[in-house]
Biotite code that builds the C-alpha atoms (Angstrom):
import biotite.structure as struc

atoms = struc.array([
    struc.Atom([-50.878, -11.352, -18.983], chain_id="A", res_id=1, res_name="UNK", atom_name="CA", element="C"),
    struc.Atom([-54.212, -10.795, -18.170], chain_id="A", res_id=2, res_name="UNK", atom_name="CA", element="C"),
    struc.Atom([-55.511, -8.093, -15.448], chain_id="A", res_id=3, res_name="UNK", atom_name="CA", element="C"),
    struc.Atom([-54.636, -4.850, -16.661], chain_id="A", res_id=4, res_name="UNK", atom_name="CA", element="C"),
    struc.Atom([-53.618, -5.533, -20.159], chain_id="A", res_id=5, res_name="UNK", atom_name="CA", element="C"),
    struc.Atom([-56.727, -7.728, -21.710], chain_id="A", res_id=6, res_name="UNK", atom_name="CA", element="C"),
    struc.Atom([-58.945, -6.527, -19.190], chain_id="A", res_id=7, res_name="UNK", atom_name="CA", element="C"),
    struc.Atom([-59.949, -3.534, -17.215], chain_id="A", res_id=8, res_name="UNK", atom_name="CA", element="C"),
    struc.Atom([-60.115, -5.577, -14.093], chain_id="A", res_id=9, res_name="UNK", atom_name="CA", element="C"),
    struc.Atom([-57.868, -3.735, -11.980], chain_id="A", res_id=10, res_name="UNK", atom_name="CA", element="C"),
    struc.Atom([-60.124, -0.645, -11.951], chain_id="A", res_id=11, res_name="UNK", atom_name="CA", element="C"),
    struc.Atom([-62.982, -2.868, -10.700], chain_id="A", res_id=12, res_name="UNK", atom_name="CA", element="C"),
    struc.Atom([-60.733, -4.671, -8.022], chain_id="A", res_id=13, res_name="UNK", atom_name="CA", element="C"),
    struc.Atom([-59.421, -1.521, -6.897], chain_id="A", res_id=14, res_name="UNK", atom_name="CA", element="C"),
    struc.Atom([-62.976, 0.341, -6.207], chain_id="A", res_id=15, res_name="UNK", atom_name="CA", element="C"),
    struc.Atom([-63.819, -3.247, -4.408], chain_id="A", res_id=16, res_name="UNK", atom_name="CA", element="C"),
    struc.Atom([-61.107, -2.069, -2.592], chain_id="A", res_id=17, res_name="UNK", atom_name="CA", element="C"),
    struc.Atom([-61.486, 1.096, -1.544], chain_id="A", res_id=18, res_name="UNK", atom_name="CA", element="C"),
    struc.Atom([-65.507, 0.445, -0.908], chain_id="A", res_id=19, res_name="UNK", atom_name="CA", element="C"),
    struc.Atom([-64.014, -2.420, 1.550], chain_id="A", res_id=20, res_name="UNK", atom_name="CA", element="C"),
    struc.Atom([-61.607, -0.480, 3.245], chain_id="A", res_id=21, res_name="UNK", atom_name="CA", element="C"),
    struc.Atom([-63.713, 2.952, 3.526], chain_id="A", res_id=22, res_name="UNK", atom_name="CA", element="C"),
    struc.Atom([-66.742, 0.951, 5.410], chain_id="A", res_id=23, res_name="UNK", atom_name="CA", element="C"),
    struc.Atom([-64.210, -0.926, 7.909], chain_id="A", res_id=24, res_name="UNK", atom_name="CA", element="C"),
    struc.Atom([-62.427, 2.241, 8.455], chain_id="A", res_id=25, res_name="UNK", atom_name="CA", element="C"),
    struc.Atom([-58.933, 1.557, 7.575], chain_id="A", res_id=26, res_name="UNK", atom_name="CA", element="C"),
    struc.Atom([-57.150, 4.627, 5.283], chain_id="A", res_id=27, res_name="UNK", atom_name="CA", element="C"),
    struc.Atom([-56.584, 3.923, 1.795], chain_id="A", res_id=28, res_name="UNK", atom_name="CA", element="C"),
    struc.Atom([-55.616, 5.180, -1.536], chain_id="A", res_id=29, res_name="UNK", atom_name="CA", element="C"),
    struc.Atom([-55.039, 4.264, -5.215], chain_id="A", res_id=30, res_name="UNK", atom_name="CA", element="C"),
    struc.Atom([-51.145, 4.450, -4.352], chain_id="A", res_id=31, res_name="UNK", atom_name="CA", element="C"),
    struc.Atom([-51.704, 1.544, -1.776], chain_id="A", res_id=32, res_name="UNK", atom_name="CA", element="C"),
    struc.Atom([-53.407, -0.597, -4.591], chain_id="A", res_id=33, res_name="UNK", atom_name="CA", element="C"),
    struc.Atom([-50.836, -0.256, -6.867], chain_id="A", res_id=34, res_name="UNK", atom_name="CA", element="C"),
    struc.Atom([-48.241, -1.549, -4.159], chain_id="A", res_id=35, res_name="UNK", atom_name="CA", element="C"),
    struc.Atom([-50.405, -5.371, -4.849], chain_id="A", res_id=36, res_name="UNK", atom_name="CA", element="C"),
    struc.Atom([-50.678, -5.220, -9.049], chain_id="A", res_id=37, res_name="UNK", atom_name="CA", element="C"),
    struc.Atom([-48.709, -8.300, -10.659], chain_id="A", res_id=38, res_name="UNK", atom_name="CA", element="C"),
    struc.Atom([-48.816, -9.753, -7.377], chain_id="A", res_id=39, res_name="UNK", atom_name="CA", element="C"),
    struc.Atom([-50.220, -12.896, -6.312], chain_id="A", res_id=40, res_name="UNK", atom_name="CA", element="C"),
    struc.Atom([-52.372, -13.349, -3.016], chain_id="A", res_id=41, res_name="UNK", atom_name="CA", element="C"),
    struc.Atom([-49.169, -14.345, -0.734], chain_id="A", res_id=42, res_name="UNK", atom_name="CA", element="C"),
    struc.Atom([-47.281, -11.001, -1.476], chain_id="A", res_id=43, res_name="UNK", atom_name="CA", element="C"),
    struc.Atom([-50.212, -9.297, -1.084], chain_id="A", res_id=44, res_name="UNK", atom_name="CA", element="C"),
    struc.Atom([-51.291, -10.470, 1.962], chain_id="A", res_id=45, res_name="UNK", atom_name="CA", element="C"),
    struc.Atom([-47.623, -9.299, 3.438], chain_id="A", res_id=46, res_name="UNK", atom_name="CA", element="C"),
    struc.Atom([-47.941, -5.785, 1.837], chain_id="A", res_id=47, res_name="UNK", atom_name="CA", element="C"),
    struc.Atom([-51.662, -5.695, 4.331], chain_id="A", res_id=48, res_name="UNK", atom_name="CA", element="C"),
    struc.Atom([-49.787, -6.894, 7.287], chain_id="A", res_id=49, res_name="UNK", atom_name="CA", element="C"),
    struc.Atom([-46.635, -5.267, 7.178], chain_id="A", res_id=50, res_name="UNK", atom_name="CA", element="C"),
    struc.Atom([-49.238, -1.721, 6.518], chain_id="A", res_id=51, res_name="UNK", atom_name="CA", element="C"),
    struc.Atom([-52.056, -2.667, 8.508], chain_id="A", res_id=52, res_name="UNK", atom_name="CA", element="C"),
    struc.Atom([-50.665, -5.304, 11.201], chain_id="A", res_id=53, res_name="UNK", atom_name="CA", element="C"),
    struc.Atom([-51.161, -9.355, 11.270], chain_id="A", res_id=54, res_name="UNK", atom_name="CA", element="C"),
    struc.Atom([-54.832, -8.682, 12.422], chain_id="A", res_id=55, res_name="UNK", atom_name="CA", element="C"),
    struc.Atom([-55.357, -7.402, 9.577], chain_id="A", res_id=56, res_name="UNK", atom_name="CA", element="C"),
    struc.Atom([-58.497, -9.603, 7.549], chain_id="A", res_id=57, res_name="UNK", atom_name="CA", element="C"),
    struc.Atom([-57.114, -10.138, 4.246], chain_id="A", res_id=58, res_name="UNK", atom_name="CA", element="C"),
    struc.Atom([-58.279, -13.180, 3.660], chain_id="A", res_id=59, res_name="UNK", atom_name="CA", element="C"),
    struc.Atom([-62.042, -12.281, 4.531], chain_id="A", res_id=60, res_name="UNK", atom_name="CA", element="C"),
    struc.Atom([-61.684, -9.261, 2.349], chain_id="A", res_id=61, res_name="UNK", atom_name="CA", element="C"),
    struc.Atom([-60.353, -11.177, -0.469], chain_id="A", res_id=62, res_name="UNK", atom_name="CA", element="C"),
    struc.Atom([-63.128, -13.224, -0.659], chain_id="A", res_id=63, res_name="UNK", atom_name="CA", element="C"),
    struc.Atom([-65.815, -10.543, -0.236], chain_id="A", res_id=64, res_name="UNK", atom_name="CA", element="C"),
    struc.Atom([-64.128, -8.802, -2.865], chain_id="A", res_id=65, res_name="UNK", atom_name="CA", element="C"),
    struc.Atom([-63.908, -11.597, -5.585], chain_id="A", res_id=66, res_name="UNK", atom_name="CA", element="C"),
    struc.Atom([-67.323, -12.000, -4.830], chain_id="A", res_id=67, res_name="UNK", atom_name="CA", element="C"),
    struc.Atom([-68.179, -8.521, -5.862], chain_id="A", res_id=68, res_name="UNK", atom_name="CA", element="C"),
    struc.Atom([-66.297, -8.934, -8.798], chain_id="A", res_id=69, res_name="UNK", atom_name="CA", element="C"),
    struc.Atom([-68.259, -11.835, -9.828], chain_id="A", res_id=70, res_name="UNK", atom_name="CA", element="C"),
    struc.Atom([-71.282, -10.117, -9.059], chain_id="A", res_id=71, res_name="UNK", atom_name="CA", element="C"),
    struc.Atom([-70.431, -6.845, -11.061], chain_id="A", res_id=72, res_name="UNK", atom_name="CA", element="C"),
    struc.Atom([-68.900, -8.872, -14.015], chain_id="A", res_id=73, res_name="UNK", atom_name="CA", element="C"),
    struc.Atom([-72.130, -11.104, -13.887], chain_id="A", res_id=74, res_name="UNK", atom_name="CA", element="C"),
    struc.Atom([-74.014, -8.249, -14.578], chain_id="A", res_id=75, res_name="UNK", atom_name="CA", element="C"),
    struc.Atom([-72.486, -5.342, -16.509], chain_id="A", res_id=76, res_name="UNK", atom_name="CA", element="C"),
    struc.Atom([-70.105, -7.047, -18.372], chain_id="A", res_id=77, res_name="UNK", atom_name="CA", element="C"),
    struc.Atom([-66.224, -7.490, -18.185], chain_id="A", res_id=78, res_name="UNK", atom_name="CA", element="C"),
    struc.Atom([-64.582, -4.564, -18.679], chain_id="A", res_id=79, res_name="UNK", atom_name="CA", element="C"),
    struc.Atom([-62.420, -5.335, -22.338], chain_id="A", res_id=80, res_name="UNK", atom_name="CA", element="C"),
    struc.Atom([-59.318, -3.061, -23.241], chain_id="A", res_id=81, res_name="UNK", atom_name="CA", element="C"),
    struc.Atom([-59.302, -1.340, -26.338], chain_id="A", res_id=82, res_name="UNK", atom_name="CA", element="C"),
    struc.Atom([-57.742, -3.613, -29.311], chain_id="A", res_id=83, res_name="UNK", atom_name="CA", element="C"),
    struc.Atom([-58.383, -7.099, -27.368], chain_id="A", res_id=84, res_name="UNK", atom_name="CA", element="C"),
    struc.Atom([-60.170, -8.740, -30.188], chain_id="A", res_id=85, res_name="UNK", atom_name="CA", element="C"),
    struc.Atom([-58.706, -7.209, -33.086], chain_id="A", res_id=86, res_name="UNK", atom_name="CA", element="C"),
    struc.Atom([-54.749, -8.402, -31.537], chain_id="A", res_id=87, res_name="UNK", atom_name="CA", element="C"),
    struc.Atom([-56.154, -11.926, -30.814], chain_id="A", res_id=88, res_name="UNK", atom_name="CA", element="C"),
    struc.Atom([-57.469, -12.072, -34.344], chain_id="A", res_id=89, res_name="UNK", atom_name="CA", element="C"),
    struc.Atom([-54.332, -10.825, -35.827], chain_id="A", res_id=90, res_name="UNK", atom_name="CA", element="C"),
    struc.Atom([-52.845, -13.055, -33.736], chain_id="A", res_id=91, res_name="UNK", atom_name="CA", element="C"),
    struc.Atom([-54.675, -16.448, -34.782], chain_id="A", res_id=92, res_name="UNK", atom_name="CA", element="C"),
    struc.Atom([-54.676, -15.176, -38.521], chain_id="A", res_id=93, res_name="UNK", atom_name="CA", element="C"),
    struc.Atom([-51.293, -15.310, -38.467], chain_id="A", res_id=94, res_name="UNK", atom_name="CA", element="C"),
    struc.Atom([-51.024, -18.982, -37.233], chain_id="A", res_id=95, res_name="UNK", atom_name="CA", element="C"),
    struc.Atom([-49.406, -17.687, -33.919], chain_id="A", res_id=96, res_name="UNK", atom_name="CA", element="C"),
    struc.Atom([-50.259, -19.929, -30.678], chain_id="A", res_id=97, res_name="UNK", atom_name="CA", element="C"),
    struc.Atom([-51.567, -17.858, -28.241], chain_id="A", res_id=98, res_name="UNK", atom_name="CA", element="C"),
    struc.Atom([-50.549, -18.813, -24.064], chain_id="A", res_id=99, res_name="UNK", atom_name="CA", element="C"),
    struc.Atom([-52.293, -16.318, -20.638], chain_id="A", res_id=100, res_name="UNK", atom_name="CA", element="C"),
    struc.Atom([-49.468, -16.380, -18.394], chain_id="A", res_id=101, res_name="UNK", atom_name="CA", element="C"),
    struc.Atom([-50.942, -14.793, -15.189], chain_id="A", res_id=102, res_name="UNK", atom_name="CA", element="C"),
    struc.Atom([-50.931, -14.968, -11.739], chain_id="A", res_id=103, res_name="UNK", atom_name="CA", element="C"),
    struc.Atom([-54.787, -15.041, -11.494], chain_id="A", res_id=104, res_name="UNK", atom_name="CA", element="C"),
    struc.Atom([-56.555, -18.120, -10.561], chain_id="A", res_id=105, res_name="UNK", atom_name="CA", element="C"),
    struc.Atom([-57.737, -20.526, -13.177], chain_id="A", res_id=106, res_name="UNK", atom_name="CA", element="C"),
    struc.Atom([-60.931, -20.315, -11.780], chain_id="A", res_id=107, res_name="UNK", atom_name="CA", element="C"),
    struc.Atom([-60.650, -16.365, -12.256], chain_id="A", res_id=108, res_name="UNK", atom_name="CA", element="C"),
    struc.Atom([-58.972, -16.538, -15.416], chain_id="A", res_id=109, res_name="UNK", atom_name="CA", element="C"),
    struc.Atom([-61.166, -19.172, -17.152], chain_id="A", res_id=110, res_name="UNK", atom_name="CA", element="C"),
    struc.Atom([-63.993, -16.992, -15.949], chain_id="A", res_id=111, res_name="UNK", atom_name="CA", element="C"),
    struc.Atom([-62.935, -13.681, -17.393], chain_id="A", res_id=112, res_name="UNK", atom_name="CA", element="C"),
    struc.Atom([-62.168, -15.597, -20.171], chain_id="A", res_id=113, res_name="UNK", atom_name="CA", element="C"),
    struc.Atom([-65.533, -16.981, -20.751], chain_id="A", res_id=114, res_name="UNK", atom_name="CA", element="C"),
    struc.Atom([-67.042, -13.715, -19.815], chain_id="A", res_id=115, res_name="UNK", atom_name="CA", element="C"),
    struc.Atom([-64.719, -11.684, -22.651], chain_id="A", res_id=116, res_name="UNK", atom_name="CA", element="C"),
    struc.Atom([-65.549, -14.967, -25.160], chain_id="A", res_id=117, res_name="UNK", atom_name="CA", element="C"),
    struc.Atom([-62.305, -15.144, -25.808], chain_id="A", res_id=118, res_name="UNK", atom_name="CA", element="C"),
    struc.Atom([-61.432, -18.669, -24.507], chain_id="A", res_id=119, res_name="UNK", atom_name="CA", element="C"),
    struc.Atom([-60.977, -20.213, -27.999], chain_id="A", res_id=120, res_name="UNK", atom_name="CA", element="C"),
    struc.Atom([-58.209, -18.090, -28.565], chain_id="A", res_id=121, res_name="UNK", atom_name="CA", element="C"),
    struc.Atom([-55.974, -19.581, -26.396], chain_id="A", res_id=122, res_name="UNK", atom_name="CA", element="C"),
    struc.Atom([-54.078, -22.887, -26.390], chain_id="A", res_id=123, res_name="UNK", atom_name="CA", element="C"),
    struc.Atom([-52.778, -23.076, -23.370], chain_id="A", res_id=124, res_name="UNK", atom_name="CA", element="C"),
    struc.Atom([-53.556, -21.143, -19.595], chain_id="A", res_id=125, res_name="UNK", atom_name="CA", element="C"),
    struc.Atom([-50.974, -21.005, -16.900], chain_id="A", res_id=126, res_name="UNK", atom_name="CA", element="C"),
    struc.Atom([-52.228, -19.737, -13.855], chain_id="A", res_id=127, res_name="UNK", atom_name="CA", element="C"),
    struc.Atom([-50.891, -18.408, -10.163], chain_id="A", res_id=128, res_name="UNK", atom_name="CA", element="C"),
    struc.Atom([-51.529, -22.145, -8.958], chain_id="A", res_id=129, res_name="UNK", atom_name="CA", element="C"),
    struc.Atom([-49.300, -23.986, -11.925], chain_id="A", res_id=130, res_name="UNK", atom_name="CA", element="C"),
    struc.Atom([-46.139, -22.077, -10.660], chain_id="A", res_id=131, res_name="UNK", atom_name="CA", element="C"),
    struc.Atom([-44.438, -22.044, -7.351], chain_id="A", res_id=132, res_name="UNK", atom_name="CA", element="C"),
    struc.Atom([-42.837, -18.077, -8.235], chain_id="A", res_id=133, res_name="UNK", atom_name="CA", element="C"),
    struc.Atom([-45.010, -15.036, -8.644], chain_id="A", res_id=134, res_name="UNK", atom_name="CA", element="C"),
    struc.Atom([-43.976, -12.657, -11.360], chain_id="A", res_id=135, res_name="UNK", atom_name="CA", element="C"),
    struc.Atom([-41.257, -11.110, -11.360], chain_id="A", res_id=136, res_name="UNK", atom_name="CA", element="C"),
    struc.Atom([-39.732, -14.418, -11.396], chain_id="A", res_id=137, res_name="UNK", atom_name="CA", element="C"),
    struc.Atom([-39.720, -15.775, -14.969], chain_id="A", res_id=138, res_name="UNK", atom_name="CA", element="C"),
    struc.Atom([-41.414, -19.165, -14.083], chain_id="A", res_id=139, res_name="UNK", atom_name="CA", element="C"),
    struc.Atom([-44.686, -18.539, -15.320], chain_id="A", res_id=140, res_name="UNK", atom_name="CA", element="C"),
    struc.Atom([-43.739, -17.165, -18.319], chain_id="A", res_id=141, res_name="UNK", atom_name="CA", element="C"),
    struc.Atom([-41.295, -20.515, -18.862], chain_id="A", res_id=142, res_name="UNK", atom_name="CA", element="C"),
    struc.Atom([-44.427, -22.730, -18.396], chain_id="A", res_id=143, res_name="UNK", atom_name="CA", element="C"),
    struc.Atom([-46.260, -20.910, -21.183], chain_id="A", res_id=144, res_name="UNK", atom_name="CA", element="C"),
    struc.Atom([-43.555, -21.381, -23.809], chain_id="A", res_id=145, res_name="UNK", atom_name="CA", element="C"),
    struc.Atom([-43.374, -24.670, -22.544], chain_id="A", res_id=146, res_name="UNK", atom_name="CA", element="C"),
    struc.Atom([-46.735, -25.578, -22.534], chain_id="A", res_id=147, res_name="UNK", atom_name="CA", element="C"),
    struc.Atom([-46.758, -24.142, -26.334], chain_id="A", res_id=148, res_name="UNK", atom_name="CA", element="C"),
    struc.Atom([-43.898, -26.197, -27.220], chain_id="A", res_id=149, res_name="UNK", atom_name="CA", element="C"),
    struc.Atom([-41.984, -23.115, -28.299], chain_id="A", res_id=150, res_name="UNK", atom_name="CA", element="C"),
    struc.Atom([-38.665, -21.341, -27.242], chain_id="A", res_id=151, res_name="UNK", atom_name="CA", element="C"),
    struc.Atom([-38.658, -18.820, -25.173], chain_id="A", res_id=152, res_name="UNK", atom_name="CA", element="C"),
    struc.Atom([-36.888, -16.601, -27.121], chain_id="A", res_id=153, res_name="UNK", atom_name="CA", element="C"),
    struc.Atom([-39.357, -16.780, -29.760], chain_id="A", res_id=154, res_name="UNK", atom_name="CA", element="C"),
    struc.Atom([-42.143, -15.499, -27.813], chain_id="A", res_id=155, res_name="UNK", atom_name="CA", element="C"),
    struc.Atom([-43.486, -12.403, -27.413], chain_id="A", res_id=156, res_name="UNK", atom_name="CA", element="C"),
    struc.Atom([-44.951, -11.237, -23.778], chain_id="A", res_id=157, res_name="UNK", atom_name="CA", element="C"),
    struc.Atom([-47.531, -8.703, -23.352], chain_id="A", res_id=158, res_name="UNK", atom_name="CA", element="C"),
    struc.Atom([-47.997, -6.922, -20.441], chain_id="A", res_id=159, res_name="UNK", atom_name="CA", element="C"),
    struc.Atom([-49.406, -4.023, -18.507], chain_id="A", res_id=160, res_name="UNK", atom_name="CA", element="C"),
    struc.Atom([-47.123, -4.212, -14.970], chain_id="A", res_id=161, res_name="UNK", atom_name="CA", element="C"),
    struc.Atom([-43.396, -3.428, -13.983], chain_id="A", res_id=162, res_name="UNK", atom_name="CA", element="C"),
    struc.Atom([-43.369, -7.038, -12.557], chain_id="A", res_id=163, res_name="UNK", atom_name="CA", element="C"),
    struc.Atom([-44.202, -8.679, -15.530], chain_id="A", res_id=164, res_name="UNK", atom_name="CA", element="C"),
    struc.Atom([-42.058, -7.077, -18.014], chain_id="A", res_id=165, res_name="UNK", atom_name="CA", element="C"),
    struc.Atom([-39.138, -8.469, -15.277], chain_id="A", res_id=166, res_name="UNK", atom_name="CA", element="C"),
    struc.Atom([-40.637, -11.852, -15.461], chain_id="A", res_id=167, res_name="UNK", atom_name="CA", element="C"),
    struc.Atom([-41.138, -12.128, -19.262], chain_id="A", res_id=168, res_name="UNK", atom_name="CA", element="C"),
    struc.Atom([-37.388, -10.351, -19.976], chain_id="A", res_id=169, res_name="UNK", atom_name="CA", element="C"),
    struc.Atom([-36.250, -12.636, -17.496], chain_id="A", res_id=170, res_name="UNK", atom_name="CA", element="C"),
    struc.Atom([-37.814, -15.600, -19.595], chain_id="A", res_id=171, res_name="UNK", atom_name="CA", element="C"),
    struc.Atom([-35.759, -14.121, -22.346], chain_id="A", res_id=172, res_name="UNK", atom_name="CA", element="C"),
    struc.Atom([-39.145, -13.028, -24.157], chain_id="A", res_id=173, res_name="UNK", atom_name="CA", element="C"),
    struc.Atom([-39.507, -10.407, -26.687], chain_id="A", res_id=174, res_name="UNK", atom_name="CA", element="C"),
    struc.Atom([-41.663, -7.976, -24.667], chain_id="A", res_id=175, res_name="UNK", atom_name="CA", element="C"),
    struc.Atom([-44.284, -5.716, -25.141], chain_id="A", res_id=176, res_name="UNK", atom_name="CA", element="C"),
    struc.Atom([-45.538, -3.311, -22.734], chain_id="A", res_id=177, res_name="UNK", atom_name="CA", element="C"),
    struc.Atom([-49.008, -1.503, -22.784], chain_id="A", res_id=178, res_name="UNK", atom_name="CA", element="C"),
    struc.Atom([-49.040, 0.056, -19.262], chain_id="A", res_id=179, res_name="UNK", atom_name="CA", element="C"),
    struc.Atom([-52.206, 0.418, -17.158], chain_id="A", res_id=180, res_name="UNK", atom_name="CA", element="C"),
    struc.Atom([-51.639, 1.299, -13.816], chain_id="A", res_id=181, res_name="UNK", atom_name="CA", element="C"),
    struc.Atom([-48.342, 1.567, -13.426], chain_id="A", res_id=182, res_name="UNK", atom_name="CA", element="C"),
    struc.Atom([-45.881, 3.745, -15.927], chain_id="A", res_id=183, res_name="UNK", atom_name="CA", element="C"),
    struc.Atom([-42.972, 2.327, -17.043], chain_id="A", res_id=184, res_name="UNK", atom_name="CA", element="C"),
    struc.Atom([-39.481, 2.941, -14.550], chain_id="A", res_id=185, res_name="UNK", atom_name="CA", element="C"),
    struc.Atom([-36.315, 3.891, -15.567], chain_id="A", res_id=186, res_name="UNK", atom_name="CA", element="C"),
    struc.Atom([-35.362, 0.605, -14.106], chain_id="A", res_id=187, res_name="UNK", atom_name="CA", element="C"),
    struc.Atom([-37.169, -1.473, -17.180], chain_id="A", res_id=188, res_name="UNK", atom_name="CA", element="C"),
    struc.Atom([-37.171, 0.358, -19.600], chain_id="A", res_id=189, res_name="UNK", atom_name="CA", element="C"),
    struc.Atom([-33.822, -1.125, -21.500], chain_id="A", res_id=190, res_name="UNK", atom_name="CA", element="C"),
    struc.Atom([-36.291, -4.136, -20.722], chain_id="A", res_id=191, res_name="UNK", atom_name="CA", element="C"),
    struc.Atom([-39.296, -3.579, -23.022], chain_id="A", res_id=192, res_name="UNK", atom_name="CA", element="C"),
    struc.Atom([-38.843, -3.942, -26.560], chain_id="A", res_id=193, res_name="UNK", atom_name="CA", element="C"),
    struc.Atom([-42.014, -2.409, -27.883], chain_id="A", res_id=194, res_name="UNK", atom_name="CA", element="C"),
    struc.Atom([-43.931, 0.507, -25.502], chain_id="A", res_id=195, res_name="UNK", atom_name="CA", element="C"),
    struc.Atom([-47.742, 0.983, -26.673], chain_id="A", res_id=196, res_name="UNK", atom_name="CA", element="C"),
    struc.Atom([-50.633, 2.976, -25.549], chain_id="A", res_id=197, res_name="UNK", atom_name="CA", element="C"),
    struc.Atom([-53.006, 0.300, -26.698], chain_id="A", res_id=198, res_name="UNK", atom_name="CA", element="C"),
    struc.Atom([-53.015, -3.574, -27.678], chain_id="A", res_id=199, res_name="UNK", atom_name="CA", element="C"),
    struc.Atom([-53.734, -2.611, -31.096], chain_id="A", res_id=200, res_name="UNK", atom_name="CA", element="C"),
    struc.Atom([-50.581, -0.148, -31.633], chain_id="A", res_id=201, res_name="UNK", atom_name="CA", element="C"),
    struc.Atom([-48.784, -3.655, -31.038], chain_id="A", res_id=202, res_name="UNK", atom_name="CA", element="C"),
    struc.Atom([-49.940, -5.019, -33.878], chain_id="A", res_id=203, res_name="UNK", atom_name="CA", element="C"),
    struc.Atom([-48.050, -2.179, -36.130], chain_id="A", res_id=204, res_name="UNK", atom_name="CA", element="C"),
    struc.Atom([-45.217, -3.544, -34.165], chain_id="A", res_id=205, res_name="UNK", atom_name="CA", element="C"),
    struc.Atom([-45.596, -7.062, -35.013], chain_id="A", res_id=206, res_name="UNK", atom_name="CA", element="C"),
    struc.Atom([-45.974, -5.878, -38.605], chain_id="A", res_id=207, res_name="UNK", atom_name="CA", element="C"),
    struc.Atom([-42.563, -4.908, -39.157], chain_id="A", res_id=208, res_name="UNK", atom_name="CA", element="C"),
    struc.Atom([-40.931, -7.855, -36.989], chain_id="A", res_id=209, res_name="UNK", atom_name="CA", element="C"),
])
């Protein structure tokens, strides 16, 4: 995965947010947000409508607030999570092959990416327009292994969102959980095979596997 768990993009998308929605007037909280994390654009746009109504402008306010994003990444910085680097390192040290599975765009993803100066770790990208299911179907998760020539059961997923740790156990993934937004549920936790409070924790985790 990507937003959430690499990066601390959802933080930035979610102020977007609630800047966007304050100045047009509609009401709006952090508890709405996390109703559209590990979504893609479709699901999202039915979350707006079935709150809001079908007038609502999602699609105007989706632009206006990836180009914020752009803007604010542009200039500050992206936002990395603690233990990015050192778990790619460990990673690529150990002769792993590293695949983003996420329903971001590539053009997104490739720009984060570029951004973090990361993009050399990874050997393959599967993005929200490579798949035809959104998380928490397993698809994009299949693609990765795929596209990495390896088994799915000899993967490990991270991930930050309740939706993705159902996509990647679906995959039949080990999976690894570092939550961001959204605390693990009752509902997924026989699903998560390693918990952490940081990227790096996983690594002690990896050690003993």
């Amino acid at each position: 995965d990507m937003d959430g768990l690499m990066f601390d993009t959802e933080r930035l998308v979610y102020d977007n947010w609630q800047q966007m929605m304050d100045e047009r007037g509609y009401p709006y909280s952090i508890e709405d947000f996390k109703q559209t994390v590990g979504r893609r654009k479709a699901e999202v746009q039915n979350f707006y409508f079935g709150k809001y109504g079908a007038d609502f402008p999602y699609w105007e306010l989706s632009e206006q607030g990836k180009k914020m994003y752009i803007d604010k990444v542009k200039r500050d910085g992206i936002p990395v999570k603690q233990g990015l680097y050192e778990t790619l390192s460990y990673l690529k040290n150990k002769g792993c092959k590293i695949a983003l599975a996420t329903s971001t765009s590539r053009q997104t993803a490739e720009f984060n990416l570029e951004s973090a100066k990361v993009t050399e770790f990874f050997d393959a990208l599967v993005c929200g327009g490579d798949v035809k299911n959104g998380k928490p179907h397993p698809e994009v998760f299949l693609t990765a292994a795929a596209a990495l020539g390896e088994k799915p059961s000899d993967c490990i997923a991270f991930e930050d969102s309740i939706n993705g740790i159902k996509s990647a156990h679906a995959a039949g993934m080990t999976t690894v959980m570092v939550p961001d937004f959204l605390e693990p549920t009752d509902e997924i936790r026989p699903m998560i095979d390693c918990l952490c409070k940081s990227l790096e924790e996983s690594i002690l985790y990896m050690e003993k596997e």
